[in-house]
N, C-alpha and C positions, 0 to 999 in steps of 0.2 A: 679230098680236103674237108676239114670239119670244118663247120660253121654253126653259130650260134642261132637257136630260134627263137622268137618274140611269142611273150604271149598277144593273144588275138587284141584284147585291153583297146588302146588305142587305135585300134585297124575296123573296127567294125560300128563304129557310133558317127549318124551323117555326119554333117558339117554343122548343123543346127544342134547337133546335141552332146555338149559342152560335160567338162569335169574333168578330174584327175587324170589318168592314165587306167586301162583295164588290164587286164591279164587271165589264170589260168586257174580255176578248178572247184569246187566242193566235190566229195564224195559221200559214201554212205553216211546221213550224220554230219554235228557240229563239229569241225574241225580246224585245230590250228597248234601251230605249234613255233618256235624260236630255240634257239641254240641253247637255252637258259631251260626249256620245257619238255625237251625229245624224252619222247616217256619211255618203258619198256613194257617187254610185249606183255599185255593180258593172258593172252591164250590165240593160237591157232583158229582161224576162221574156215571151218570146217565146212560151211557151206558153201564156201569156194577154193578149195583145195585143188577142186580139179582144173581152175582157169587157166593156172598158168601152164600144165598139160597141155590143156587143150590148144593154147595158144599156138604153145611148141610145136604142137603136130600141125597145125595150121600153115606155119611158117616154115616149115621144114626143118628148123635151125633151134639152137638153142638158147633160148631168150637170158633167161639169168641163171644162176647155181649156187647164188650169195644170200638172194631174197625171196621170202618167204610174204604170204598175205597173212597178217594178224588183225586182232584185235587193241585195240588202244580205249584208253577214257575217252576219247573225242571220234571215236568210228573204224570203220577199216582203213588199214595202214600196210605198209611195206615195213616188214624188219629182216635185220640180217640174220640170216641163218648160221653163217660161221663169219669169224673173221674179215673184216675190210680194211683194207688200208686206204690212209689218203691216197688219190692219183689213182686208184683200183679203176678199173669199168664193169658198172654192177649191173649195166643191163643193156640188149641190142633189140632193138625193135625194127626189121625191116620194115620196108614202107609196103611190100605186097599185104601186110597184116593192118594196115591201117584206115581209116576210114577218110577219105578225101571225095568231092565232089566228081569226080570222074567215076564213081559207085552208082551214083544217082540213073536208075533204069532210063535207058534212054528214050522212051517213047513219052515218059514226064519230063525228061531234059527237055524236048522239041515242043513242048506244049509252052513252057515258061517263055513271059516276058522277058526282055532284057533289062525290065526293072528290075527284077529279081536276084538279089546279089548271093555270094558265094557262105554265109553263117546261113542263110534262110534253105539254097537246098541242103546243105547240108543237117537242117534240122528235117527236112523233108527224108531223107536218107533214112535216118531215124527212127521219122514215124512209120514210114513203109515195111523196115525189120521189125519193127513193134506190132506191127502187125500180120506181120507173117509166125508168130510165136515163134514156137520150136523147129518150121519148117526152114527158118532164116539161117543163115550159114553164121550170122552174126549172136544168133540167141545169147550162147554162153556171155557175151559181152551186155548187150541190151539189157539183160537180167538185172547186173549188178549195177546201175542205171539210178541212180535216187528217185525216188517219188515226189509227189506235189507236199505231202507232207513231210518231206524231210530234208527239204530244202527250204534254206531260210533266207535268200536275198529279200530285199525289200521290196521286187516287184511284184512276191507273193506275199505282201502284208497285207492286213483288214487295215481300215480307214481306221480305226481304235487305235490300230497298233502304230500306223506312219505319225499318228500327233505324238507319241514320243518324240519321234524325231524329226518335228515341225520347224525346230530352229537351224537345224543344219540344212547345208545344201544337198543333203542327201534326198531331202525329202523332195524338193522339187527335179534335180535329177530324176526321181525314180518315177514321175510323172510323165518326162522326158523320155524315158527308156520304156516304160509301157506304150508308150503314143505311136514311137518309133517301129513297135515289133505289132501294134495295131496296122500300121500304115503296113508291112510287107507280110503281117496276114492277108491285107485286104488287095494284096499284088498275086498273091498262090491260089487262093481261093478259085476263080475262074479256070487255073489249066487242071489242080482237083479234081475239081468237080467231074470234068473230063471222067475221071477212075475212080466210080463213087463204088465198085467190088475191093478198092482197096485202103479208099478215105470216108469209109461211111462211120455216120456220127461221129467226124473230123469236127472237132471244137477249137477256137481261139484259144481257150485253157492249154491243151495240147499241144498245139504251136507252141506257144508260150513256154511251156517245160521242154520241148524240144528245144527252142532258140537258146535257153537260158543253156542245157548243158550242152551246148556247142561255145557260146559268147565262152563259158567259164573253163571249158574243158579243153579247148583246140589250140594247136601253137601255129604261129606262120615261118612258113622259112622260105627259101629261093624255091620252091618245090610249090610251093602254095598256101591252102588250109589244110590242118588235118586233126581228128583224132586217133590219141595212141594209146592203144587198150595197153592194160595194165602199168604205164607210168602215172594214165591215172591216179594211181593208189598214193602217189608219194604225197606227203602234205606239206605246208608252206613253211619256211624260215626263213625270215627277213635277214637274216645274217650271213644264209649260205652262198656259197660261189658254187654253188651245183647248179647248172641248166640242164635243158636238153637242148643235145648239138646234133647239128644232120651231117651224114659223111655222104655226099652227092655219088663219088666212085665207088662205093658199096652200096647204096639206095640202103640208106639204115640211121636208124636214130636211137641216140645211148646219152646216157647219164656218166660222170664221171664221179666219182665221191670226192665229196671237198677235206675231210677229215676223217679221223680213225673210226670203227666203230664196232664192238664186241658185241658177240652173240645176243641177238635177244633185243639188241635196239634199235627203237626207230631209225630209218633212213629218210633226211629229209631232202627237199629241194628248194629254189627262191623261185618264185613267182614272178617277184618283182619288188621294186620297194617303193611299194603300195601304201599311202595312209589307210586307216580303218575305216574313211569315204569308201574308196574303192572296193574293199574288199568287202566289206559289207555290202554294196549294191549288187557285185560282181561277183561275189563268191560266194556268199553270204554267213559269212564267218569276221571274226574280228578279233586283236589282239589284245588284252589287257591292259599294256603297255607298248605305244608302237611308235619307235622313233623317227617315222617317216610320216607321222601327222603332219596335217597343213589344212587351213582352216581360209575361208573364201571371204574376201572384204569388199563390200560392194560403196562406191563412193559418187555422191550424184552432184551437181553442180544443181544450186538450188534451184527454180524458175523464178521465183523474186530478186536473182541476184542479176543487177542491171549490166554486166559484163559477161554475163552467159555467154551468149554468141561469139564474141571475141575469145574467151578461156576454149570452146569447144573448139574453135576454128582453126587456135592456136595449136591445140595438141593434138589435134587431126595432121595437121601439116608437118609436128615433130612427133611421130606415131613409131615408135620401132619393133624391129621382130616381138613376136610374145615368146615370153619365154617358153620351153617345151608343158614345164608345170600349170602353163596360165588353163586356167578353164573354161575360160568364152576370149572373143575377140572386143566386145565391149571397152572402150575406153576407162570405165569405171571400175575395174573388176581384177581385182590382185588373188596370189595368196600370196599368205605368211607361212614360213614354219617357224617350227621353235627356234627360238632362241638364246644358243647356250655361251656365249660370251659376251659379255656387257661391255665392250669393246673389241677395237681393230675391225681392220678392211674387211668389209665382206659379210661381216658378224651382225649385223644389224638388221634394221626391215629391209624390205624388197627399196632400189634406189628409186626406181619407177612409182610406189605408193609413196613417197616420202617427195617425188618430184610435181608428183598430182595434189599431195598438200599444198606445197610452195605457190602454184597456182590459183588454186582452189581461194588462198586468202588473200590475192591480190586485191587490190581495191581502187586500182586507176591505170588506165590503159599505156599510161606511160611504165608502169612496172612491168608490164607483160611486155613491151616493147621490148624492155631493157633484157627483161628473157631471152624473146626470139633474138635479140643479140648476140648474147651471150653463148647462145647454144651454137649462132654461126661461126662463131671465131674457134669453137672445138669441134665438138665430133658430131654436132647436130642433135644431141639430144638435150631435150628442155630439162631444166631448171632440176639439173641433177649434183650440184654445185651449192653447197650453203648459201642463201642468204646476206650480202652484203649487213644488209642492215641486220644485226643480231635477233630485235624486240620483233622483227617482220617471221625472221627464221623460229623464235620459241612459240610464235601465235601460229604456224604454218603446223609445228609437230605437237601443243596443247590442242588444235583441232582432231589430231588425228589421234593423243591421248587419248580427247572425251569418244569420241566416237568408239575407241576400242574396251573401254571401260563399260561403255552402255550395252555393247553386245554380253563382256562379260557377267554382267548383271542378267540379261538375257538366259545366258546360259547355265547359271548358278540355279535359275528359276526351274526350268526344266532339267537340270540335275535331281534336284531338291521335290519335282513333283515325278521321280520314279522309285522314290522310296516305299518298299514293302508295305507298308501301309496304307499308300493308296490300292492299293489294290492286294486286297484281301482273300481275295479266290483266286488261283493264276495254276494253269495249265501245266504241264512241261514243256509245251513247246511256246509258249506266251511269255513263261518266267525267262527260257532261255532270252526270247527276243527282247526283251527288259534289257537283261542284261548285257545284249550287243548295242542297245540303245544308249547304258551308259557308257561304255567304252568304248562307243562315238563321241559322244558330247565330250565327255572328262576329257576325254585326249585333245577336240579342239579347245577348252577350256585352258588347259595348261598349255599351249601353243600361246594363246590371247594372251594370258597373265606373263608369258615368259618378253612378249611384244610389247605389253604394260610397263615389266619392268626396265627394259631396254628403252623405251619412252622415258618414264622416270628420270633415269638415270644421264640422257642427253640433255633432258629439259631447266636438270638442275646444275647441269653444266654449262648451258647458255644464261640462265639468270644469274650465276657466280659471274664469268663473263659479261654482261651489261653492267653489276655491279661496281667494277672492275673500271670500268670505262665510265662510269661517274661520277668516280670520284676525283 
């Protein structure tokens, strides 16, 4: 029976360390792509013509017949070789070819704490093949491997380059994501040490590029963790209905193709539908335009305001599930996505940040009473309900206007300072991360402005409305 796998995304970030959703991949290179971008092939990558050989003979079976490793503008890629049809199955990967935690030599198994979770050996896996070169059974795969410079998440930015993306929640995430793979460095380290013939001048750095192309590369399914040499290759589209599925009665994992595609073109897959947070911290790639932006809005109840205690008390005790998208458990703390209907159900902000306004401008404990009322007579959740009084309801959502407008101020500023001219000398690999800097910000930028308008647009519907009612 087939079954769908998950990328890792979500599965491997503690409890403490908050954001979007993660998922699957960078390869050789800056990479991305969408149904609007699938490029064609450059040229044959020659330098590894023979992996997928090799794979074959590894595996005993025959992995694809449809795909080819190429070259693309943005890195190595998988294209088709001839003809695919939607519904086609363009590749088998049994799981004896695959790399999963039950790899890990067992005399370093028995050494590991049981602090030691399932991304960390498998980045231990890793370095042990990385350091066996060529004697490794795994070489051919380890090779084609990224290096520290050719991977661009943000947990490999200089402190120069994170202040581009100081306004976003990337930037403190990726604080959070280094702390995190500091802390189960400092868990390996002592059984290590143990096999300093096989981890000598074993660096944090190293960790760290290990961790990262497991976090980015590995998918979960009922079977476990794993990485699967040469699906690798496939790069991301937000658009596609391509996974990787596990078939548990054949111990095998295949792609299926979502659409046509002629000789010579990319084959892609979805990740997930990831905003370009994600994918940049994760993958370290971003999309130009990415319809799954969503931008984090932190809202505090002030400490000068003399009903604090009662507003937190209040919404502590009507607290509901977070949504899957929430990024912390914080009472203060939403996302937005864009915005593309200026009306009907559903189309609007989050009701949960629209219901923490309505609070937020209360100003006498009998209104919040009237709240927690209210909310008992339906379904228990607070002040998800307009406003009685209309002038209480425009003053609840002109707070949450100004506030959304200030950020967007915020983020026009740092738009505005990654323009080529500040920076007059810039690298290839520095310009590149510019440029993933602004197609973070812009994208949350145009989420704000689309929340703006949809503010707007309510606010001048409730002052028509009071109008209305006095005359």
């Amino acid at each position: 029976m087939l079954q769908g796998g998950h990328r890792l995304s979500k599965l491997w970030r503690s409890p403490t360390t908050p954001l979007f959703n993660l998922s699957h991949r960078l390869l050789i290179g800056f990479k991305f792509s969408s149904l609007s971008q699938a490029k064609e092939l450059d040229s044959l990558d020659e330098e590894f013509e023979e992996f997928l050989p090799w794979l074959e003979r590894k595996a005993g079976v025959k992995i694809s017949s449809v795909l080819s490793i190429g070259k693309s503008a943005y890195g190595r890629s998988l294209f088709a070789s001839e003809i695919i049809r939607s519904g086609d199955c363009i590749l088998k990967v049994p799981y004896s070819v695959q790399i999963a935690p039950d790899n890990l030599l067992p005399k370093i198994k028995a050494a590991l704490s049981n602090k030691v979770g399932t991304v960390a050996k498998l980045a231990i896996i890793l370095l042990v093949e990385q350091k066996m070169g060529q004697d490794s059974e795994w070489a051919s795969y380890i090779s084609c491997l990224p290096q520290h410079g050719e991977i661009h998440s943000t947990i490999f930015w200089s402190e120069y380059e994170l202040d581009m993306i100081r306004q976003s929640s990337v930037y403190q995430e990726t604080m959070n994501q280094k702390s995190k793979i500091e802390e189960d460095f400092a868990a390996v380290v002592p059984a290590l040490e143990q096999f300093p013939e096989i981890f000598e001048s074993f660096t944090l750095k190293d960790f760290m590029r290990a961790y990262f192309l497991v976090t980015s590369r590995a998918w979960e399914s009922t079977k476990g963790l794993s990485l699967i040499p040469f699906t690798d290759f496939m790069n991301h589209d937000g658009v596609s209905d391509s996974i990787v599925l596990f078939d548990e009665d054949k111990k095998l994992s295949e792609v299926i193709a979502d659409r046509n595609y002629a000789p010579g073109q990319e084959v892609l897959i979805n990740y997930g539908n990831f905003p370009n947070a994600t994918l940049l911290l994760d993958f370290g790639f971003t999309l130009p335009y990415n319809i799954h932006d969503q931008v984090q809005i932190n809202f505090n109840i002030p400490y000068h305001d003399s009903l604090r205690e009662m507003k937190l008390e209040l919404l502590q005790q009507h607290s509901t599930p977070k949504i899957k998208d929430a990024i912390n458990c914080s009472e203060d703390t939403f996302i937005i996505k864009e915005v593309r209907s200026p009306r009907g159900k559903g189309k609007g902000l989050p009701q949960s940040l629209r219901a923490f306004a309505r609070v937020l401008c209360c100003t006498s404990p009998d209104e919040l009473s009237d709240l927690a009322m209210e909310a008992a007579q339906i379904d228990g959740r607070l002040a998800r309900r307009p406003l009685k009084d209309s002038r209480r309801e425009l003053l609840a959502h002109q707070m949450l206007l100004s506030h959304i407008t200030h950020l967007m101020q915020k983020y026009d500023v740092a738009i505005k300072s990654l323009a080529p001219a500040n920076f007059p000398s810039m690298s290839k690999k520095f310009a590149l991360r510019r440029q993933m800097a602004q197609d973070l910000l812009t994208g949350d930028l145009r989420v704000l402005k689309s929340a703006s308008t949809w503010l707007n647009n309510y606010c001048a519907a409730l002052r028509a409305t009071i109008h209305c009612q006095s005359q």
